[in-house]
ZAMARGU-4260 file (C-alpha; in steps of 0.2 Angstrom, whole numbers, plus 5000, padded with zeros to 4 digits):
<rodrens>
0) 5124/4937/4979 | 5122/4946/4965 | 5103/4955/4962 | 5094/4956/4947 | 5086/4972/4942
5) 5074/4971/4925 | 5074/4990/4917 | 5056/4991/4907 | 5058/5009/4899 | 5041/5007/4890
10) 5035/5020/4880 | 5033/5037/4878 | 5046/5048/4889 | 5051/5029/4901 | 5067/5026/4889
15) 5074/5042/4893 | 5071/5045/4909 | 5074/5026/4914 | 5091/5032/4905 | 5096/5042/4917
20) 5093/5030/4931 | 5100/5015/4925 | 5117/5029/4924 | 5113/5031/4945 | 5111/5012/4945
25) 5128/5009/4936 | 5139/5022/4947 | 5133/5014/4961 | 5139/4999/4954 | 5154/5004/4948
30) 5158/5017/4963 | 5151/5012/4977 | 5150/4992/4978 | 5131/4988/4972 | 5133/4970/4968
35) 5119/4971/4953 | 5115/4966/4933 | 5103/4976/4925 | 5093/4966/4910 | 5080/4975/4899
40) 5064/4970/4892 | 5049/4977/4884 | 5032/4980/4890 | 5016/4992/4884 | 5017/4999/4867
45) 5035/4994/4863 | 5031/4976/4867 | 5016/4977/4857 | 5026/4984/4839 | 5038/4972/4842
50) 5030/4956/4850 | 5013/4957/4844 | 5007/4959/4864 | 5009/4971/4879 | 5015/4961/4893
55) 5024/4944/4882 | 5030/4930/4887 | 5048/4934/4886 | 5046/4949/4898 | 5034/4938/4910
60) 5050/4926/4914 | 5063/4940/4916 | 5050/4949/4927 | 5048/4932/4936 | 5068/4930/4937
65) 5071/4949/4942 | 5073/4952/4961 | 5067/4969/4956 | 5059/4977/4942 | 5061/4997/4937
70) 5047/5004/4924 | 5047/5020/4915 | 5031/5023/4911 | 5018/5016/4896 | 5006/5020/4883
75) 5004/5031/4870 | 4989/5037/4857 | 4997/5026/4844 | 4990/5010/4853 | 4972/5018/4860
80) 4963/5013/4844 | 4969/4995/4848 | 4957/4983/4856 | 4959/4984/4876 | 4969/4967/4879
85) 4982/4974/4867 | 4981/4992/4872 | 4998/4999/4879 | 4991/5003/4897 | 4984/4984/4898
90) 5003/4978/4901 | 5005/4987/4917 | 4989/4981/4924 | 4994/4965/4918 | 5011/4963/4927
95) 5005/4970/4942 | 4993/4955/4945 | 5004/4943/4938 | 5018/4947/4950 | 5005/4950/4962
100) 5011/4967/4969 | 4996/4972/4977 | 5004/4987/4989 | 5008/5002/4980 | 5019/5016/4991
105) 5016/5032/4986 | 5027/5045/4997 | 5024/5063/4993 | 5037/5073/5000 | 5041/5092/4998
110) 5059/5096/4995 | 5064/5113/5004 | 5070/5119/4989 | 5053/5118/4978 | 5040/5125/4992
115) 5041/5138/4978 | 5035/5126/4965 | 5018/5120/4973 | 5003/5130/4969 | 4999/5130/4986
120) 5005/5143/4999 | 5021/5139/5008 | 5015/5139/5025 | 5004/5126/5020 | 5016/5113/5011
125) 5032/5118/5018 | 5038/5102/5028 | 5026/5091/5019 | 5028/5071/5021 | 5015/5059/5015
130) 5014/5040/5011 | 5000/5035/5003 | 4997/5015/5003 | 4986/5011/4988 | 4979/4995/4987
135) 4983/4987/4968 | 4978/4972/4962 | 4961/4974/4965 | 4942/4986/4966 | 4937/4992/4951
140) 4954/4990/4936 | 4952/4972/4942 | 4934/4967/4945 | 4921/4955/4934 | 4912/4959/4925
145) 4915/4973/4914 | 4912/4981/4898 | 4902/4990/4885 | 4885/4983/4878 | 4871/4988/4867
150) 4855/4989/4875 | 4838/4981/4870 | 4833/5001/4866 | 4851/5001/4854 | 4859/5011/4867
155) 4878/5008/4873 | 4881/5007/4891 | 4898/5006/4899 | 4898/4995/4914 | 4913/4991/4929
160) 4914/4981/4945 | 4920/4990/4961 | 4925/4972/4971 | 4935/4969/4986 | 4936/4953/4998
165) 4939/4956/5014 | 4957/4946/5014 | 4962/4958/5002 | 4958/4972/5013 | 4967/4964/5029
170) 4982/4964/5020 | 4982/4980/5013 | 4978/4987/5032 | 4994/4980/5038 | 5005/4986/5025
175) 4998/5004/5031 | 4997/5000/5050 | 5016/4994/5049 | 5020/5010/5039 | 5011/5022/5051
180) 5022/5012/5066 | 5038/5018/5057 | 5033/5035/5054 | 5021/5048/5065 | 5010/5032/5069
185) 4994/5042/5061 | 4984/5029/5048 | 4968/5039/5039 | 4960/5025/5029 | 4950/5033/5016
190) 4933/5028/5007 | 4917/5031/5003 | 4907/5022/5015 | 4892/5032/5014 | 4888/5027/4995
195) 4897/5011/4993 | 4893/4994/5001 | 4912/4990/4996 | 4917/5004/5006 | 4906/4999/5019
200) 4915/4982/5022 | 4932/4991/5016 | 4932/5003/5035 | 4924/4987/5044 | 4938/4978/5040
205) 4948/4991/5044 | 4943/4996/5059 | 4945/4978/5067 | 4961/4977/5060 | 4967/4992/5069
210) 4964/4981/5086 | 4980/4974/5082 | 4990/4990/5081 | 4984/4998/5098 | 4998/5011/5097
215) 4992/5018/5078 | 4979/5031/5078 | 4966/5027/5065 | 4954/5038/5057 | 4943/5036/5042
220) 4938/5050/5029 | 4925/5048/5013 | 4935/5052/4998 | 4929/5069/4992 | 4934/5076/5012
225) 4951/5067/5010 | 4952/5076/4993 | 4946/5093/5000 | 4957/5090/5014 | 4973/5085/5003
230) 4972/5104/4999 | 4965/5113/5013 | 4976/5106/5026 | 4987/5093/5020 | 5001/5092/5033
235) 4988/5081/5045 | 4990/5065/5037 | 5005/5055/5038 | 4998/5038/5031 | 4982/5035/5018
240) 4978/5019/5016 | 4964/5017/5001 | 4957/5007/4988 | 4964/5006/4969 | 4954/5018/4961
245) 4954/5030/4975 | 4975/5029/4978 | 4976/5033/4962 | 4967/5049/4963 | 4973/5056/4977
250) 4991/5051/4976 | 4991/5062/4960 | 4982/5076/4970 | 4996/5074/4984 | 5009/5075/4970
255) 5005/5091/4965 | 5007/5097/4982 | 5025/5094/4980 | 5026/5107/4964 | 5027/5093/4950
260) 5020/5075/4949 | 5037/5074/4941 | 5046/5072/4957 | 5037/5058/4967 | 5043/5039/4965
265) 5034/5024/4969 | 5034/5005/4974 | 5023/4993/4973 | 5027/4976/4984 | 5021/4959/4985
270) 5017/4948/4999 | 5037/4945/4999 | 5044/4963/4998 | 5050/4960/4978 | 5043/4975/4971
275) 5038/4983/4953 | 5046/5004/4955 | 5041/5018/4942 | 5036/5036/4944 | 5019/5039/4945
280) 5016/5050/4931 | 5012/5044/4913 | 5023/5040/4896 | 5023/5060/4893 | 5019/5058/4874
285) 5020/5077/4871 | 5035/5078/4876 | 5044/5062/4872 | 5060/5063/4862 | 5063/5082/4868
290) 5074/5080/4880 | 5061/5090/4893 | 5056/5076/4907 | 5059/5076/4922 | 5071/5060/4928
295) 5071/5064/4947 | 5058/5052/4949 | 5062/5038/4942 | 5080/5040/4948 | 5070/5041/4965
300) 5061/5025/4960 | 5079/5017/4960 | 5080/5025/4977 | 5065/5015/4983 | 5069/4998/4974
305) 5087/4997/4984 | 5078/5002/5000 | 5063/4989/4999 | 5069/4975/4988 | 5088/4977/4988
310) 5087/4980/5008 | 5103/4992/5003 | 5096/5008/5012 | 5112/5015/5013 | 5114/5015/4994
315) 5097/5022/4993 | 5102/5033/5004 | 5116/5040/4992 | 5105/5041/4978 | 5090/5054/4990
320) 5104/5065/4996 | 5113/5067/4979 | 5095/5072/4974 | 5096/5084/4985 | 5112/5092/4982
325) 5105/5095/4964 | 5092/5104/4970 | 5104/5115/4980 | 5113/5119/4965 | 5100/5129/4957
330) 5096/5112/4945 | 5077/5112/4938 | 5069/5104/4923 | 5056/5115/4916 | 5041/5106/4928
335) 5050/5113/4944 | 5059/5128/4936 | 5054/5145/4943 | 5054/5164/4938 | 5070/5167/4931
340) 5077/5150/4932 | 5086/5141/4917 | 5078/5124/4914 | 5091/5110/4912 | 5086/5094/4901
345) 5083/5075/4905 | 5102/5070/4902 | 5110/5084/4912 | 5099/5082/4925 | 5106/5063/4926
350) 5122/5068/4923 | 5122/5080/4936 | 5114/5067/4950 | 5130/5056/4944 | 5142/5068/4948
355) 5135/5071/4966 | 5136/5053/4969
</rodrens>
């Protein structure tokens, strides 16, 4: 039966780089027997010029239709002035809940050939292999109330909900328990415990949960030790599971590990396994429409939605080792280059991951 993948290129750098995956996806399709349709839509700023709204309608029932959805990235300056609900970046938080993709995957894996790349020594990253399991549909993005007020005194105050149920935290504990019994079987919850009653009830949960998973050694760190950790010695965690706000921090931490927030993918599943992919760095605006980014990502994003949603590892497979026969070729975009390397643009980089395939 033919799968249906929904291509959002959003704003900013996403159409180009999305570009260049949708070419991986179509020679797979063309080559190598992936039975897929790829449909486009609109979603953030683009959908915002052009239907009056971030997340519309129209892209709400393709998302709906889609076995699988692959997103380049959203937002922009052009649509911050606007009024939050129509702000570019309220799209993405708006089709994460409506699809309900509450498990967000965030590998950060070092490639041999860019232990050069990372800022960190190489004895220190060399080998590094980290899933991060971000809660991400709830805690703070999510929770009510929220806002900005004027005071009695004529002062403005800011104001945001940190909120998690304990249902919400059960389930996001699996998906990190199971995760951990497929890799190192190693599960670090993080938090903040100490400060927090959320956090508090966050490593309760947890910590009964682990009960169930007898075989997984659990451990539990406040979040500034996990981030201090993350760059001291970050080759002794194989799974973090966390809260929204916290996943999102440290995820971007971890990706610098890896020499460029560039080349790390990501997934976020529902209850079901139908999962919303994109790269976890932002729409790029700087750089948009030169021909700079890096598309590595997101092709690796394509990577993760044939593993997960498609259940076509072998295909995902092709698409991670023709990765890396890029990288032996010398091949960097000007966030992984080093010294007296050459960078290579977005299109020949996707070019050249076609050819490997």
């Amino acid at each position: 039966m033919t799968a249906k993948i929904l291509i959002l290129p959003g704003d900013g750098i996403g159409p180009e780089i999305i570009a260049e995956a949708a070419k991986v996806l179509e020679c797979l399709r063309q080559e190598h027997g992936l039975d897929v349709t790829l449909d486009y839509g609109l979603l953030g700023g683009g959908a915002v010029d052009a239907l009056g709204e971030p997340y519309p309608d129209q892209t709400r029932r393709q998302a709906h239709e889609a076995d699988a959805i692959l997103l380049g990235a959203v937002g922009g300056p052009k649509w911050e002035a606007l009024d939050r609900p129509l702000r570019a970046e309220h799209g993405l938080l708006l089709i994460r809940a409506d699809l309900g993709v509450f498990a967000n995957l965030r590998p950060a894996i070092l490639y041999p050939q860019l232990t050069a790349a990372s800022t960190l020594k190489p004895e220190v990253v060399a080998g590094l292999d980290i899933l991060i399991v971000r809660e991400l549909t709830g805690d703070i993005y999510f929770g009510q109330p929220r806002g900005i007020r004027t005071l009695d005194s004529g002062e403005r105050e800011g104001f945001n909900t940190m909120i998690y149920r304990e249902s919400e935290i059960k389930r996001i504990a699996r998906v990190g328990f199971e995760a951990a019994r497929k890799r190192q079987r190693k599960l670090c919850s993080v938090d903040k415990a100490n400060a927090l009653e959320v956090s508090e009830l966050w490593r309760d949960v947890v910590t009964r949960v682990a009960k169930d998973y007898p075989d997984v050694a659990l451990s539990h760190l406040y979040v500034d030790n996990a981030a201090m950790q993350l760059v001291r010695a970050p080759k002794q965690f194989d799974v973090i599971v966390t809260g929204s706000l916290f996943g999102d921090i440290l995820s971007d931490c971890a990706a610098m590990l890896t020499g460029s927030i560039g080349m790390l993918p990501s997934a976020s599943l529902d209850a079901n396994g139908k999962g919303l992919y994109e790269p976890i760095h932002g729409s790029a605006p700087d750089i948009a429409g030169k021909g700079m980014a890096n598309p590595l990502a997101t092709i690796l994003s394509a990577a993760m939605l044939l593993r997960y949603s498609l259940k076509a590892p072998e295909q995902a497979e092709r698409i991670e080792r023709a990765v890396g026969r890029v990288l032996d070729q010398g091949l960097r975009t000007l966030d992984i280059m080093a010294n007296g390397m050459t960078p290579v643009g977005t299109q020949a980089m996707g070019d050249a991951v076609v050819a490997a395939l």
